[in-house]
PDB file of the backbone (N, CA, C, O) and the ligand in Angstrom, with CONECT records:
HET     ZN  A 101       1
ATOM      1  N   UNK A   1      31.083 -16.558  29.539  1.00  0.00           N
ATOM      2  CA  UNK A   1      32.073 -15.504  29.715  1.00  0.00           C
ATOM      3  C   UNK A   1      31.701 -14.617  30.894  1.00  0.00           C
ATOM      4  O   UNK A   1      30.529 -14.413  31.207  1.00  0.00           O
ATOM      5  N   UNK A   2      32.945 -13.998  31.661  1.00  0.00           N
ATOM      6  CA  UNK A   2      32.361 -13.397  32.508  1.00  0.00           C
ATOM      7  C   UNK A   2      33.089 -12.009  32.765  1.00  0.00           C
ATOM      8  O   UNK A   2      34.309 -11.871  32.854  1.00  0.00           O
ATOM      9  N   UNK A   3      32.041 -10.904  32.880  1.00  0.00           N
ATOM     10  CA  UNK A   3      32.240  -9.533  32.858  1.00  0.00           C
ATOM     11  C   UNK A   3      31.717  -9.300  34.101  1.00  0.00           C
ATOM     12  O   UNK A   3      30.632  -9.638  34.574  1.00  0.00           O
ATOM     13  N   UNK A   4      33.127  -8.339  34.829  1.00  0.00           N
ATOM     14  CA  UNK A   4      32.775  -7.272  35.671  1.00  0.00           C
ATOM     15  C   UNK A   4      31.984  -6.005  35.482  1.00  0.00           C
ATOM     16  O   UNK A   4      32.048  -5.105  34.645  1.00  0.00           O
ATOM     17  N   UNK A   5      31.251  -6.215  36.483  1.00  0.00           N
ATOM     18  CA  UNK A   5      29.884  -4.904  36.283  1.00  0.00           C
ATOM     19  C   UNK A   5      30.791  -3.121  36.031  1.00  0.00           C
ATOM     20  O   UNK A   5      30.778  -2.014  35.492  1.00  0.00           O
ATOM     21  N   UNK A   6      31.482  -4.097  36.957  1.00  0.00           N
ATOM     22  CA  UNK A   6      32.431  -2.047  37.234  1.00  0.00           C
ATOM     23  C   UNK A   6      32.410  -1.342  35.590  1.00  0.00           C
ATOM     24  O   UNK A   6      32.057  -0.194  35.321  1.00  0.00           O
ATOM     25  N   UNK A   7      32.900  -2.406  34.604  1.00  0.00           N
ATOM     26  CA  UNK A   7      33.483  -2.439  33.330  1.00  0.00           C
ATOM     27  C   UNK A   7      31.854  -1.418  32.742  1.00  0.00           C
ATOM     28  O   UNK A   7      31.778  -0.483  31.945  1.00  0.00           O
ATOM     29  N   UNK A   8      31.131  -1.886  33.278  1.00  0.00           N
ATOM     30  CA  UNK A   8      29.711  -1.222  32.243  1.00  0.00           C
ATOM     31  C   UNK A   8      29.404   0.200  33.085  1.00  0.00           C
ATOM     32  O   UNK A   8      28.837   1.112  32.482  1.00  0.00           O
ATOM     33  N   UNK A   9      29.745   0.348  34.328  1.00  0.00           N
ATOM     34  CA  UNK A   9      28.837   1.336  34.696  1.00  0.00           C
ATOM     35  C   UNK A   9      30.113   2.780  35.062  1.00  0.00           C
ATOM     36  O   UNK A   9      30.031   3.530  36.034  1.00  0.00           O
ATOM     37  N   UNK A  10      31.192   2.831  33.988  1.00  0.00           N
ATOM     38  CA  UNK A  10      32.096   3.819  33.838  1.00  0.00           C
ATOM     39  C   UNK A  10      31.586   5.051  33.079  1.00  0.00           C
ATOM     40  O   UNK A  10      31.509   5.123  31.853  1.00  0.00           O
ATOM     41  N   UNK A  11      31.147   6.294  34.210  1.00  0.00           N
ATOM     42  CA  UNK A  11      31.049   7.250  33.550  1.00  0.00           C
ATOM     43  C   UNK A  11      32.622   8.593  33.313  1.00  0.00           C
ATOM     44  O   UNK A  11      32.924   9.327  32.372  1.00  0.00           O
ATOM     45  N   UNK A  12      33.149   8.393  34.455  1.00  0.00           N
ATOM     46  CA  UNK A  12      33.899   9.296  34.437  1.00  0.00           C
ATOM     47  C   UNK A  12      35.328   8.383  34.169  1.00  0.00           C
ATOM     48  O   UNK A  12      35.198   7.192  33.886  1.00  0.00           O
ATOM     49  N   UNK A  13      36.364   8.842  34.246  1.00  0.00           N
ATOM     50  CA  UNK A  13      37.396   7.950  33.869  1.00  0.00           C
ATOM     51  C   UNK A  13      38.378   7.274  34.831  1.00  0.00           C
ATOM     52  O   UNK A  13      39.447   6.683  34.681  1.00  0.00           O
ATOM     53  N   UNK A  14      37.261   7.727  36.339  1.00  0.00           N
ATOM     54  CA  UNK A  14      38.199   7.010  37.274  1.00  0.00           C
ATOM     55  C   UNK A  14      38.590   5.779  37.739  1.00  0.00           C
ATOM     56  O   UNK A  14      39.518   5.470  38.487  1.00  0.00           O
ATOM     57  N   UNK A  15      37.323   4.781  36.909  1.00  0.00           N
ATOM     58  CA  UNK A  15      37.327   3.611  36.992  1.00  0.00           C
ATOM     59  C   UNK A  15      37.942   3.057  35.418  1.00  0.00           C
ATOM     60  O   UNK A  15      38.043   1.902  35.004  1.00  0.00           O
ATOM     61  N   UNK A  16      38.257   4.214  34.825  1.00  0.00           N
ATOM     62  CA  UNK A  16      38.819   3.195  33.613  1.00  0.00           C
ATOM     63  C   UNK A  16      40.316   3.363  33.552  1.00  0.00           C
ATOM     64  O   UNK A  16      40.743   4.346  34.158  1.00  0.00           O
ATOM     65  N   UNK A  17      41.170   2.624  32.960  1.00  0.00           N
ATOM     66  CA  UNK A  17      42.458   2.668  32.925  1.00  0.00           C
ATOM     67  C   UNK A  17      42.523   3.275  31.792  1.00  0.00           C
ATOM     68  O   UNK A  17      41.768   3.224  30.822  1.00  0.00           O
ATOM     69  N   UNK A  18      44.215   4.309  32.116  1.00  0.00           N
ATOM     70  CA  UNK A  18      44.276   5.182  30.587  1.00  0.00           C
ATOM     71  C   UNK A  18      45.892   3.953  29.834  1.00  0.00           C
ATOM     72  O   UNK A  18      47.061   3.635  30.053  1.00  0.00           O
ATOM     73  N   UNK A  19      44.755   3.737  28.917  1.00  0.00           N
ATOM     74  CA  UNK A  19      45.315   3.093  28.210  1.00  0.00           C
ATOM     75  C   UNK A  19      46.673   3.456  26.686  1.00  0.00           C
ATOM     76  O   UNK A  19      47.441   2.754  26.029  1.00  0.00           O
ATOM     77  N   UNK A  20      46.249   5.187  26.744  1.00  0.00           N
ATOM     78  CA  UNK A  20      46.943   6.111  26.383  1.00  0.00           C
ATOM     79  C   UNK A  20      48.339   5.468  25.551  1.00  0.00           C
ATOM     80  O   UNK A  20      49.217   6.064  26.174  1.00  0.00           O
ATOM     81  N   UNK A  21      48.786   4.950  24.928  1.00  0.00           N
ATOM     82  CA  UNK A  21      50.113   4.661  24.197  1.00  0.00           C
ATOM     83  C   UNK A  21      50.912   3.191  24.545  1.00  0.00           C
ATOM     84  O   UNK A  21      52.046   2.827  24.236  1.00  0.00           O
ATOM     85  N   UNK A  22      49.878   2.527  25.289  1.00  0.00           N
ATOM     86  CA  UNK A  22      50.489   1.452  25.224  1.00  0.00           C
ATOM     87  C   UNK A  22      49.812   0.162  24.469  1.00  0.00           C
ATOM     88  O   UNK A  22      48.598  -0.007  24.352  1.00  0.00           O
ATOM     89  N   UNK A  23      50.857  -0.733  23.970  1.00  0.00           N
ATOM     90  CA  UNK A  23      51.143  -1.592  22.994  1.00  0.00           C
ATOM     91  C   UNK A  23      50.512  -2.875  23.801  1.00  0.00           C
ATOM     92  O   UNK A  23      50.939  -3.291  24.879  1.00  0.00           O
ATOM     93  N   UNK A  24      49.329  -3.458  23.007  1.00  0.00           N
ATOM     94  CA  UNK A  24      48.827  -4.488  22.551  1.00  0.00           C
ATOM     95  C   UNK A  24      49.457  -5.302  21.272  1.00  0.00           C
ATOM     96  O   UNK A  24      48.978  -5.025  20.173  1.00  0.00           O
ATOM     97  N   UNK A  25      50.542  -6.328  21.343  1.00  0.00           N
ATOM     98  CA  UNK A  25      50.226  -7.236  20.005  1.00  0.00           C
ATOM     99  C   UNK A  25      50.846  -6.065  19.041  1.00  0.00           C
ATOM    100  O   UNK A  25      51.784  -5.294  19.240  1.00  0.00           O
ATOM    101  N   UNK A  26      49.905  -6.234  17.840  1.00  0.00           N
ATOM    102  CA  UNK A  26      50.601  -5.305  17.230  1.00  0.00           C
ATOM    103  C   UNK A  26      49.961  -3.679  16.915  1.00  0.00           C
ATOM    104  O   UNK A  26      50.188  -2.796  16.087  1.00  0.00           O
ATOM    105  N   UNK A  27      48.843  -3.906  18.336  1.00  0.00           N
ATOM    106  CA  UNK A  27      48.023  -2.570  18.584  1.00  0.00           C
ATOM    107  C   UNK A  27      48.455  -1.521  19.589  1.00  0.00           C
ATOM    108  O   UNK A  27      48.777  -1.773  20.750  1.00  0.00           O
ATOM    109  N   UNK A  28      48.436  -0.585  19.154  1.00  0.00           N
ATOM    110  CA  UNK A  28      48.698   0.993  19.737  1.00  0.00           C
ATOM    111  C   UNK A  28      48.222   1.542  19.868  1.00  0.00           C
ATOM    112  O   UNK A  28      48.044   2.330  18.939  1.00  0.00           O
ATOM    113  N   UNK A  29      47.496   1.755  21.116  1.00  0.00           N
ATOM    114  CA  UNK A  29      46.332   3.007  21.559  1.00  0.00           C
ATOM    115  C   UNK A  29      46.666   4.523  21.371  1.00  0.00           C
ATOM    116  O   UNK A  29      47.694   4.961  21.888  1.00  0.00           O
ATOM    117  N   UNK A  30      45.848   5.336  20.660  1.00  0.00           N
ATOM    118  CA  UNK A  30      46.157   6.332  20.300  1.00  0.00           C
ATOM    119  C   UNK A  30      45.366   6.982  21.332  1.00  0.00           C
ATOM    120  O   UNK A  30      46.011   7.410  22.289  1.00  0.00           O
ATOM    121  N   UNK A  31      43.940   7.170  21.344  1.00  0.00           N
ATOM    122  CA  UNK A  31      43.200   7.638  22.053  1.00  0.00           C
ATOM    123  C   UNK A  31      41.810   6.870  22.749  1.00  0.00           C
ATOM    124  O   UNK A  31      41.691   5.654  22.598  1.00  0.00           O
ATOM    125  N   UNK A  32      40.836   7.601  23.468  1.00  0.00           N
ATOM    126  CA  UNK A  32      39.895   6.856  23.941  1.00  0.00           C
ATOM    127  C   UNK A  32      38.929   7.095  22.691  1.00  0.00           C
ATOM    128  O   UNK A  32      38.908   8.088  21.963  1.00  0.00           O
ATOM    129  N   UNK A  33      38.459   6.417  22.646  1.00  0.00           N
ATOM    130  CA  UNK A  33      36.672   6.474  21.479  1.00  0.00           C
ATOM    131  C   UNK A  33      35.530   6.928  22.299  1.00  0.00           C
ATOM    132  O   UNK A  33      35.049   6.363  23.282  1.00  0.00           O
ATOM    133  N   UNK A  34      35.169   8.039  21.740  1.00  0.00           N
ATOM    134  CA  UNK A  34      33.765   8.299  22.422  1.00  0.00           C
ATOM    135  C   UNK A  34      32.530   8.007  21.588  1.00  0.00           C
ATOM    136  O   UNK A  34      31.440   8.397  22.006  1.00  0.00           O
ATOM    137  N   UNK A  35      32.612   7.408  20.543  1.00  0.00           N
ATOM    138  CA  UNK A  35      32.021   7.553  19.509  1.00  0.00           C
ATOM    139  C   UNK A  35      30.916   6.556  19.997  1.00  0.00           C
ATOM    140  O   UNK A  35      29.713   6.702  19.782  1.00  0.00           O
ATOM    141  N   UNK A  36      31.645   5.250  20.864  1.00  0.00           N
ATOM    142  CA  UNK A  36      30.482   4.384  21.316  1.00  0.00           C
ATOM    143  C   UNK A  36      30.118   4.583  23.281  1.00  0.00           C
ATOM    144  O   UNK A  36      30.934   4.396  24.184  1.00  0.00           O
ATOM    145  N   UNK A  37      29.034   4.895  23.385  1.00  0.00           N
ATOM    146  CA  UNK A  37      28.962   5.089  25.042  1.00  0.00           C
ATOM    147  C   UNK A  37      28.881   4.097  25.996  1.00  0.00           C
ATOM    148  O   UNK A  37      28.853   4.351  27.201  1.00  0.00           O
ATOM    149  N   UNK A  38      28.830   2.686  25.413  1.00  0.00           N
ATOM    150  CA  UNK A  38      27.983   1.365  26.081  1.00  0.00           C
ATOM    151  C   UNK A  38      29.472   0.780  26.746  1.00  0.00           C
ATOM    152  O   UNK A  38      29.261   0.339  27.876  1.00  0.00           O
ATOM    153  N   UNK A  39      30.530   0.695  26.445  1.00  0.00           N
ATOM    154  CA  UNK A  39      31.469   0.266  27.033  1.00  0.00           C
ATOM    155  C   UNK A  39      32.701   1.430  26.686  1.00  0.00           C
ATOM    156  O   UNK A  39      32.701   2.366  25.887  1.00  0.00           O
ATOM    157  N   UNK A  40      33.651   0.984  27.565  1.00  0.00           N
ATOM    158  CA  UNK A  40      35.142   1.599  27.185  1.00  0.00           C
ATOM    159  C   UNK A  40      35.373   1.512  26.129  1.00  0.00           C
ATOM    160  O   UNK A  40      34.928   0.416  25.786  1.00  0.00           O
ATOM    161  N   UNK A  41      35.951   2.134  25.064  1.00  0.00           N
ATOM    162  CA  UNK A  41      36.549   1.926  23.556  1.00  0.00           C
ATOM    163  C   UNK A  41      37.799   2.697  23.135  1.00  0.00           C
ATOM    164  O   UNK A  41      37.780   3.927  23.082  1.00  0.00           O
ATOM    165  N   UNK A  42      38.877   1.986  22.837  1.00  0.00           N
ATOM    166  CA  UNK A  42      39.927   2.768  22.462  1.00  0.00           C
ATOM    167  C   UNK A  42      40.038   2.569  21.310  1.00  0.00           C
ATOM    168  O   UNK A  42      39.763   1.500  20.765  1.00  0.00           O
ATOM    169  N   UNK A  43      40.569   3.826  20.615  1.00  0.00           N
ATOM    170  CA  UNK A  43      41.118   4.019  18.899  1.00  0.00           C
ATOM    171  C   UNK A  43      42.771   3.295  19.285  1.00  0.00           C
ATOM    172  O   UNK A  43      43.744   3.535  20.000  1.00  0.00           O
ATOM    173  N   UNK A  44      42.340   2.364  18.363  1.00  0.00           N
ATOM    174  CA  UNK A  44      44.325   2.181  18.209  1.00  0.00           C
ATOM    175  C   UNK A  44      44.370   1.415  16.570  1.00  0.00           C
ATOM    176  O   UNK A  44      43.611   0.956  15.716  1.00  0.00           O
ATOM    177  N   UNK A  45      46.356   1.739  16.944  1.00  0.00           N
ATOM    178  CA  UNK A  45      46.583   1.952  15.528  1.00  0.00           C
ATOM    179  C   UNK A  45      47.491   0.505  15.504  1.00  0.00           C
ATOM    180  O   UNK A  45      48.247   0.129  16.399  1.00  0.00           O
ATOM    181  N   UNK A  46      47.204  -0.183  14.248  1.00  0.00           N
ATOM    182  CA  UNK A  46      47.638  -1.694  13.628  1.00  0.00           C
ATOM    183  C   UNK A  46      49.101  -1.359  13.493  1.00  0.00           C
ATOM    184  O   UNK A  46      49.475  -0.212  13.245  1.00  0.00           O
ATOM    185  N   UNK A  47      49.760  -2.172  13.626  1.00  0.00           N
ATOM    186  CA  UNK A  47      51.080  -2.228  12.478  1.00  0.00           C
ATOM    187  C   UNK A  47      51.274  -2.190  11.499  1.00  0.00           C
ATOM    188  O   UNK A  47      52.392  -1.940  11.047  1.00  0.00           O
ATOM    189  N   UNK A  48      49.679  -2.555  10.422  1.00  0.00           N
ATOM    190  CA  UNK A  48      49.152  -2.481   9.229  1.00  0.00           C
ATOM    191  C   UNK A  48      49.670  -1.457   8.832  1.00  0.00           C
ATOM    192  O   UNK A  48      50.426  -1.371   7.865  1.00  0.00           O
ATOM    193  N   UNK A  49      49.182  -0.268   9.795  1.00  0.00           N
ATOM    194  CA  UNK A  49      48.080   0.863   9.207  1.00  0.00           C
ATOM    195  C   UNK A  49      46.779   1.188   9.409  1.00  0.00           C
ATOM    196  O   UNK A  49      46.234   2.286   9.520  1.00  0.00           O
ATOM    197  N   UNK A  50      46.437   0.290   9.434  1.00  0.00           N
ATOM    198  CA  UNK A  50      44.537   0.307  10.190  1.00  0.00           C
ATOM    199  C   UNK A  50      44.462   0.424  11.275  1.00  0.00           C
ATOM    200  O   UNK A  50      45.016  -0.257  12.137  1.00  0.00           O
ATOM    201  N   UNK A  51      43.446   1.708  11.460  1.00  0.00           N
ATOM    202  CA  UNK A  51      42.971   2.172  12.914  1.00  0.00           C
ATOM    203  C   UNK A  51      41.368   0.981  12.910  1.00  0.00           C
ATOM    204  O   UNK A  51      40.560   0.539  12.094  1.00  0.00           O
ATOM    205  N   UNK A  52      41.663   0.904  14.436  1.00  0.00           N
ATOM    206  CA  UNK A  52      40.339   0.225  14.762  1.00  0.00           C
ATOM    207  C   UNK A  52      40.201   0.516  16.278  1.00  0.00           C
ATOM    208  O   UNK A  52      41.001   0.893  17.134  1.00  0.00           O
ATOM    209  N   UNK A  53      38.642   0.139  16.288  1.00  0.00           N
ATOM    210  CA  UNK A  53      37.872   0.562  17.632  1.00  0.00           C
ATOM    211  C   UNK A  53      38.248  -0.891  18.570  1.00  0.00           C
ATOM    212  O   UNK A  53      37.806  -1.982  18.211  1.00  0.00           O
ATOM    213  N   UNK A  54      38.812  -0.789  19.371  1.00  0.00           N
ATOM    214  CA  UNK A  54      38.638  -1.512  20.581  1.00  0.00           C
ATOM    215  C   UNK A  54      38.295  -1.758  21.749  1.00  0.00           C
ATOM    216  O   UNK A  54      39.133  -1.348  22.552  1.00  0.00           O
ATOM    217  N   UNK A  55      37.247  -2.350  22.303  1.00  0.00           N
ATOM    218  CA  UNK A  55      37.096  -2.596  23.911  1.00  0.00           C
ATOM    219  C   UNK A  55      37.984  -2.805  25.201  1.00  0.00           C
ATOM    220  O   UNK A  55      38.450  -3.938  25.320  1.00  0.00           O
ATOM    221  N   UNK A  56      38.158  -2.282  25.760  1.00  0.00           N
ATOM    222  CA  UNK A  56      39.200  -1.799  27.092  1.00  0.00           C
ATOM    223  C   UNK A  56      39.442  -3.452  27.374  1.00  0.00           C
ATOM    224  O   UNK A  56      40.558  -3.972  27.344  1.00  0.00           O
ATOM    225  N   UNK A  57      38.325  -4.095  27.623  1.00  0.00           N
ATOM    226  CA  UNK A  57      38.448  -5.301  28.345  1.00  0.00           C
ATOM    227  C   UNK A  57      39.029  -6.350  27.641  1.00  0.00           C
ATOM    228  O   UNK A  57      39.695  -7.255  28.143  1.00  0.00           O
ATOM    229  N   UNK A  58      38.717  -6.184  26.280  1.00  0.00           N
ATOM    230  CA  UNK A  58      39.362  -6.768  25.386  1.00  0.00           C
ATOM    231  C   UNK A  58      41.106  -6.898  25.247  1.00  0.00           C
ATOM    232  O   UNK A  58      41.821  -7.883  25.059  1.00  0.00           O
ATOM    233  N   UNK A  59      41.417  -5.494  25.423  1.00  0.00           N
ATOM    234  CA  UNK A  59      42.571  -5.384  25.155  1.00  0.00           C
ATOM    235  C   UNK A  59      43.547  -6.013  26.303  1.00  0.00           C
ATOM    236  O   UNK A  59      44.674  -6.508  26.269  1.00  0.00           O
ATOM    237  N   UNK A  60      42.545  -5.753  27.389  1.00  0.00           N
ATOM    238  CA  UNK A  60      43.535  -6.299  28.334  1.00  0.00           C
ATOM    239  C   UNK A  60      43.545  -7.585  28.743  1.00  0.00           C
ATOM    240  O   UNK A  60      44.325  -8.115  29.535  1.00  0.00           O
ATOM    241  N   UNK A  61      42.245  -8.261  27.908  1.00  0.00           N
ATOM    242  CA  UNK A  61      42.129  -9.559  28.543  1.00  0.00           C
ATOM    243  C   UNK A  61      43.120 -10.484  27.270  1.00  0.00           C
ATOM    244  O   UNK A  61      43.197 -11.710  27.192  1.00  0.00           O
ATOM    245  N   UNK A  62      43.735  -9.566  26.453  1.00  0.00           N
ATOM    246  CA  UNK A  62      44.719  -9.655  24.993  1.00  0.00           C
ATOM    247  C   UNK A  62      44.111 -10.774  24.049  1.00  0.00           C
ATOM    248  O   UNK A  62      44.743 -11.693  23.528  1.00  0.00           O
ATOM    249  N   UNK A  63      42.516 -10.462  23.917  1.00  0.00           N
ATOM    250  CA  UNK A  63      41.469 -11.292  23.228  1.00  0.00           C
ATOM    251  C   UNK A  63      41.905 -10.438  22.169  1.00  0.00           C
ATOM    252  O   UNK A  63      41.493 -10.925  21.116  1.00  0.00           O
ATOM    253  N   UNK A  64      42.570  -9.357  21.957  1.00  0.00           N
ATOM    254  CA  UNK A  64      42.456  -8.256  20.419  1.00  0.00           C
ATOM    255  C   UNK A  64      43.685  -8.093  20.316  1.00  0.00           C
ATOM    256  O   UNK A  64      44.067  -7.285  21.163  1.00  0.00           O
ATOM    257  N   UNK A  65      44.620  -8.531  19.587  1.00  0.00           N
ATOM    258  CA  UNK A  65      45.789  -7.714  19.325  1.00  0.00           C
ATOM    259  C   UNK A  65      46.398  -7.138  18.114  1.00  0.00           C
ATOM    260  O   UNK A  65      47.546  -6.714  17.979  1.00  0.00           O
ATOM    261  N   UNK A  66      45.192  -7.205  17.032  1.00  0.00           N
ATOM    262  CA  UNK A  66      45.096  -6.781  15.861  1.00  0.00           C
ATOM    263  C   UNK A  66      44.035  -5.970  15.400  1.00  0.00           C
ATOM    264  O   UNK A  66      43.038  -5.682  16.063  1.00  0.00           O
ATOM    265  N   UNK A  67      44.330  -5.535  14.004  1.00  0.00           N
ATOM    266  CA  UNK A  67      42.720  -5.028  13.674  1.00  0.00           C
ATOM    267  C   UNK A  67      42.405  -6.379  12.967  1.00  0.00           C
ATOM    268  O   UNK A  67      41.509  -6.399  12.124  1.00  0.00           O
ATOM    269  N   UNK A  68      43.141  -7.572  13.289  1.00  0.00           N
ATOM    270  CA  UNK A  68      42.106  -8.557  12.601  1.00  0.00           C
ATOM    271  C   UNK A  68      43.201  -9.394  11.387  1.00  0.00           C
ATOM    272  O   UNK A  68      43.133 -10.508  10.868  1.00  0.00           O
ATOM    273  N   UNK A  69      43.925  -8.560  11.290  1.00  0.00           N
ATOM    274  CA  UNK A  69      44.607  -9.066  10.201  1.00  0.00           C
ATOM    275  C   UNK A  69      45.862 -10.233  10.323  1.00  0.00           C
ATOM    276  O   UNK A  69      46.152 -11.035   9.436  1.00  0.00           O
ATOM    277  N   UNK A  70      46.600 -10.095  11.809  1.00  0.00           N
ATOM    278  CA  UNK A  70      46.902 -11.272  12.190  1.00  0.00           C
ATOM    279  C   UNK A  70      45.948 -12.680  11.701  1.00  0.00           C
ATOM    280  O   UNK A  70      46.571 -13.520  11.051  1.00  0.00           O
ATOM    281  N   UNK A  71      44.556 -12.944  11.974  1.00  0.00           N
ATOM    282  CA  UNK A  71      43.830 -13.346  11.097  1.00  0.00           C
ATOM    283  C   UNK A  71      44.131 -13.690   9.923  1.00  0.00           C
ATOM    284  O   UNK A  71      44.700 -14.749   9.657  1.00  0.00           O
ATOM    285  N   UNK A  72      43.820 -12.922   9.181  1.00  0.00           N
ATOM    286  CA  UNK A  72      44.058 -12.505   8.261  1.00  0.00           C
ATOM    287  C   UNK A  72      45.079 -12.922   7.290  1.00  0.00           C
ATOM    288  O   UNK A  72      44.845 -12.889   6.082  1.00  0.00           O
ATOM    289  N   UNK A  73      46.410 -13.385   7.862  1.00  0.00           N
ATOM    290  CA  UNK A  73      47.516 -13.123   7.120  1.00  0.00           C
ATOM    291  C   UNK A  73      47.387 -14.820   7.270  1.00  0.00           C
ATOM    292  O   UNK A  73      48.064 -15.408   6.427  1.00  0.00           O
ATOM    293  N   UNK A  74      46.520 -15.831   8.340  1.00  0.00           N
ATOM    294  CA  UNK A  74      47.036 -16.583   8.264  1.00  0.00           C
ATOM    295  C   UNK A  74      45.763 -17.391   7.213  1.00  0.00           C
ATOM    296  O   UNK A  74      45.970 -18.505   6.732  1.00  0.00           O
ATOM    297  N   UNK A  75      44.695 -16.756   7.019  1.00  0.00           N
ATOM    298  CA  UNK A  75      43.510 -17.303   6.104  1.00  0.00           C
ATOM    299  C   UNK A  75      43.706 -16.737   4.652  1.00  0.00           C
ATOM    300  O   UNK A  75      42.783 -16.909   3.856  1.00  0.00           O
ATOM    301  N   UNK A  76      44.959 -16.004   4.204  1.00  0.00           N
ATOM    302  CA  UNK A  76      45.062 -15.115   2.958  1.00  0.00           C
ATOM    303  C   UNK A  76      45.017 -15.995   1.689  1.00  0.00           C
ATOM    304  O   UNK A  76      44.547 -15.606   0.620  1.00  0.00           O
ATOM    305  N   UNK A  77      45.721 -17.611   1.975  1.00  0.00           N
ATOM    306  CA  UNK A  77      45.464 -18.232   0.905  1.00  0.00           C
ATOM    307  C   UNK A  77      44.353 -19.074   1.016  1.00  0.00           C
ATOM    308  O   UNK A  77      44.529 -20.286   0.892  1.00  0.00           O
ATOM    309  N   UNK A  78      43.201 -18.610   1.237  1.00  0.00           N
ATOM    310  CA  UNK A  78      41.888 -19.283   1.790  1.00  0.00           C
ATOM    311  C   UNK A  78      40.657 -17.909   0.797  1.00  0.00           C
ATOM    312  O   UNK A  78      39.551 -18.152   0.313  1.00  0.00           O
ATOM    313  N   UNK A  79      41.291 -16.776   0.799  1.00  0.00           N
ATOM    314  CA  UNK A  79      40.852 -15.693  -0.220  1.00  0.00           C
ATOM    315  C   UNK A  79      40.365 -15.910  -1.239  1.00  0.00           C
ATOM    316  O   UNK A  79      40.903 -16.844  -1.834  1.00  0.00           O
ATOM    317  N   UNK A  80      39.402 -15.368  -1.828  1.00  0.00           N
ATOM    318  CA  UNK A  80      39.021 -15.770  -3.143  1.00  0.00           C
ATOM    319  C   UNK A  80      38.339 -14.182  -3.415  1.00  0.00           C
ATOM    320  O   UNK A  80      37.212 -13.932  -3.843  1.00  0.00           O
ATOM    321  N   UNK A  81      39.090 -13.512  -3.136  1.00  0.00           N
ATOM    322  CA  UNK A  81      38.651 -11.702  -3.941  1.00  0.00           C
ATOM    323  C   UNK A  81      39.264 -11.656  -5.487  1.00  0.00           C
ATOM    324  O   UNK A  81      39.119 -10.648  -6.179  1.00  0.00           O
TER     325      UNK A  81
HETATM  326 ZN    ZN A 101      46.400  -4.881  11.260  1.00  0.00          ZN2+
END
């Protein structure tokens, strides 16, 4: 896999894109995450309902367009809770 350096060495936000309200799949960026410092991370919100943490690069490389549950919906009769 291959990652641009630019992507790791974002301190201020001029090198990151504001990803601010736009729609991934069935993800919706609410805000940025500061919670993790090592890469870009946006809070966005599922179609679910579930908020989840996402990677900038991720989102745009549209490797994420769920919190997972797209997944999910298609392994549900594979469940055993
Ligand atoms: Zn979801």
């Amino acid at each position: 896999m291959k990652y641009d350096i630019s992507v790791h060495s974002v301190h201020g936000s001029n090198l990151l894109k504001d990803l601010t309200g736009k729609r991934f799949g069935r993800l919706l960026v609410l805000r940025r995450d500061y919670s993790i410092d090592d890469h870009a991370r946006w809070i966005a919100l599922c179609a679910c309902g579930t908020r989840t943490s996402v990677r900038s690069d991720r989102l745009l490389s549209k490797k994420t367009r769920s919190c997972g549950c797209l997944r999910k919906d298609r392994a549900k009769r594979f469940q055993k809770r």
